[in-house]
Every structure is written in structure tokens, then in C-alpha cells.
C-alpha positions in Angstrom: -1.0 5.1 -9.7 -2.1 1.7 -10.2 0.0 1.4 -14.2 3.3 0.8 -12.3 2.2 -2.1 -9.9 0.3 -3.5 -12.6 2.2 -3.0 -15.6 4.5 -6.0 -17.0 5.7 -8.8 -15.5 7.7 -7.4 -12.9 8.0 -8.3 -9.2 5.8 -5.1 -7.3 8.7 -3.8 -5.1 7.5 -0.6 -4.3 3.3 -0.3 -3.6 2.3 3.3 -2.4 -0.4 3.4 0.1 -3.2 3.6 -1.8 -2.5 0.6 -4.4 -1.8 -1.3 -1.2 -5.3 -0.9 0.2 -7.0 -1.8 -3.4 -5.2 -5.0 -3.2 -6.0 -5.6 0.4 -9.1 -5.1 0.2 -9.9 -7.3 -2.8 -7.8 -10.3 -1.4 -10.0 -10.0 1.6 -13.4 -10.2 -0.4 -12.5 -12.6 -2.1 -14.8 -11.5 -5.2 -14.6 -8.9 -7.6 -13.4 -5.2 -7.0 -14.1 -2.4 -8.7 -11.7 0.9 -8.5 -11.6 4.3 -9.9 -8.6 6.5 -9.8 -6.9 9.3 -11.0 -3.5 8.8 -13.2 -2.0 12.2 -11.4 0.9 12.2 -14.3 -1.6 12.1 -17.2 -4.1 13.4 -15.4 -6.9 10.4 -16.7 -9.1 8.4 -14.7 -7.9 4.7 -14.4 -10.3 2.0 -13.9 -9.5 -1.4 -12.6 -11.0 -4.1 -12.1 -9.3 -6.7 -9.4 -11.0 -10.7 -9.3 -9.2 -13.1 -6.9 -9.7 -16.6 -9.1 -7.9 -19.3 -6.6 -6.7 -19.7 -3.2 -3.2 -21.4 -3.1 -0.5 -21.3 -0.1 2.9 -21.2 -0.5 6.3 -22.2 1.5 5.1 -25.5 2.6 1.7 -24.4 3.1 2.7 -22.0 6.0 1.2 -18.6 3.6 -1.7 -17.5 2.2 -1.8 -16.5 -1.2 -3.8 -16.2 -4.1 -3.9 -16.1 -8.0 -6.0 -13.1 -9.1 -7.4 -11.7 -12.7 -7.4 -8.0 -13.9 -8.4 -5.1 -15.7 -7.2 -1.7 -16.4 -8.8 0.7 -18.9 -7.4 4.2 -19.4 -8.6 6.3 -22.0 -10.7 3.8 -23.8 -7.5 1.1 -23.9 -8.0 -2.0 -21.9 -5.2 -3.8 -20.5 -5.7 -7.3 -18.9 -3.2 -9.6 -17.0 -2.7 -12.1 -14.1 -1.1 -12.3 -11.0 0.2 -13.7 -7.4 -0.5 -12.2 -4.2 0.2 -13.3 -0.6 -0.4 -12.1 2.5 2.3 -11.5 4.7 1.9 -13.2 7.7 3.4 -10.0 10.2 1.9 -7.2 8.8 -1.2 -9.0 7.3 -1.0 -6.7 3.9 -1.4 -9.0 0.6 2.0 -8.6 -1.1 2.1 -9.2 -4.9 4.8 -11.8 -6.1 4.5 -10.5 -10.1 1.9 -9.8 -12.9 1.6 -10.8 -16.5 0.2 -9.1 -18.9 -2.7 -11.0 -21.5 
């Protein structure tokens, strides 16, 4: 679920459906997010916690993007990081550039 587009500090090529609504959505509140999911594979709830923290734009100022804090705890270990998203300007989905983790 949510460990492979969050883990590392590797560019998100591949977002399944549901991870891209969790990161639509928070781009779009533009505050906090809180979401609860089920690791299918291990079969553990995953928390995460998704806080936009600065608006930026990119190729000459022609696309949105924006830096953005998180949290992930599965079975009591907490995993923070920080990443890039931007919102592509077709499809109006928030695309994520790459995460890092803390």
C-alpha cells in the first residue's frame, strides 16, 4: 500500500489508485491528512499522516507543486520523511517527484 510510494528516496513511478487519491486529496486541503489502511501483504494497519508545508511551482512557474511532510507508523514503528508533489496540469492528479526519508 502506501510503504512502496513512500518508502526511500525513489522517484513514485507506479501509484495505484488508492495512494493516488490520498495524495490528491491532501494536496488539495492543503492541511493535514490523516489515513488508515490495510498493508494487504502483512496484513497490518498503516497509518499515515500527509502535511503539505509549502507551495512552490516549477518549470518556469507554469506548475503547481508542493513540498509536503509525513508519517507512517506500522506496528508501533514510525517512519517519517519529505517530499515533492506536483500537479499535473492534464489530468489534474498531484504527481510525486521523490521522498526522503528523516
Amino acid at each position: 500500500t502506501l510503504l512502496g510510494v513512500f518508502m526511500g528516496s525513489e522517484i513514485a513511478d507506479n501509484i495505484y489508485q488508492e495512494e493516488q487519491e490520498v495524495l490528491n486529496v491532501s494536496m488539495n486541503k492543503n492541511s493535514q491528512t490523516t489515513w488508515s489502511m490495510i498493508d494487504e501483504k502483512n496484513n497490518k494497519e498503516v497509518i499515515t499522516k500527509i502535511a503539505p508545508t509549502e507551495e512552490i511551482t516549477s518549470n518556469f512557474g507554469q506548475q503547481r507543486c508542493k513540498k509536503f511532510n509525513f508519517s507512517m507508523e506500522e506496528g508501533g514503528f514510525i517512519k517519517r520523511g519529505e517530499g515533492y508533489a506536483c500537479q499535473n496540469n492534464k489530468t489534474g492528479n498531484w504527481e510525486m517527484l521523490g521522498v526522503e526519508l528523516l
